[in-house]
N, C-alpha and C positions, 0 to 999 in steps of 0.2 A: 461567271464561271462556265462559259461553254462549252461544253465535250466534258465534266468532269461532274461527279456528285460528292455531295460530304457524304457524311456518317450520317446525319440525320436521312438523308435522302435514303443510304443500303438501310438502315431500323428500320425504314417505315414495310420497303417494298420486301424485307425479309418475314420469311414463314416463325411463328410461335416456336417449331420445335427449332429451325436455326437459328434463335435465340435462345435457347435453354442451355444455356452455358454462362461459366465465368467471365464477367469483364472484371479487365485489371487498369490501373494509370501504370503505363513504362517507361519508362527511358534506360536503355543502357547506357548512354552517353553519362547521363549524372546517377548512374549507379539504380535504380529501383524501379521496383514491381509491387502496386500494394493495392489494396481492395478501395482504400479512402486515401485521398488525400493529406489528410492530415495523419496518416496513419507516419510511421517511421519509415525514412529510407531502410532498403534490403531486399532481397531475394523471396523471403521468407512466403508468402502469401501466393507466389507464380510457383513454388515447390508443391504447398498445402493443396492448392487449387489444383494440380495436376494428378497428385493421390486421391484427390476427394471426386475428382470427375469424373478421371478416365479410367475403364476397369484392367484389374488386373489380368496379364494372359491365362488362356488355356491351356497348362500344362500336364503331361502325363509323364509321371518321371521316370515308366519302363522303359519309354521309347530313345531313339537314338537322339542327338541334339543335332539339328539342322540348322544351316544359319544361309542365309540369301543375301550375296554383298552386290549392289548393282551401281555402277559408278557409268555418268555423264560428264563429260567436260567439253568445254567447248573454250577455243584458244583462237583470236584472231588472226594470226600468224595459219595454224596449222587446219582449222575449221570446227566440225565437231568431231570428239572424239569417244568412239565406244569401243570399251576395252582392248584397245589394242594388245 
């Protein structure tokens, strides 16, 4: 495998805290996201794992509601394109 590393190779040379998160088995092809293997196809556990990780926003709900929409695309034909 030259030029390329598995997964064991990125675990080892990864820091403790870029580890301190959820690993899942996926496949979207055959439908599942779950903690074990033998667990049941389904979503369920890549939803749980996203509420239980990652924190909820800061919000303050006198303020006005801002939203930031920022779109890349890039089209063979036309090159790349930003907001035209």
């Amino acid at each position: 495998m030259s030029g390329r590393s598995s997964g064991t190779d990125a675990r080892q040379s990864a820091s403790d805290e870029q580890l301190d998160c959820p690993f899942l088995f996926a496949s979207s092809k055959n439908g599942y996201a779950k903690k074990k293997l033998e667990d049941p196809d389904g979503y369920e556990a890549a939803f749980e794992s996203i509420i239980d990780f990652i924190p909820a926003p800061k919000v303050t709900p006198d303020e006005e509601t801002r939203l930031l929409v920022s779109t890349i695309d890039y089209n063979e034909f036309v090159g790349k394109n930003r907001n035209r």
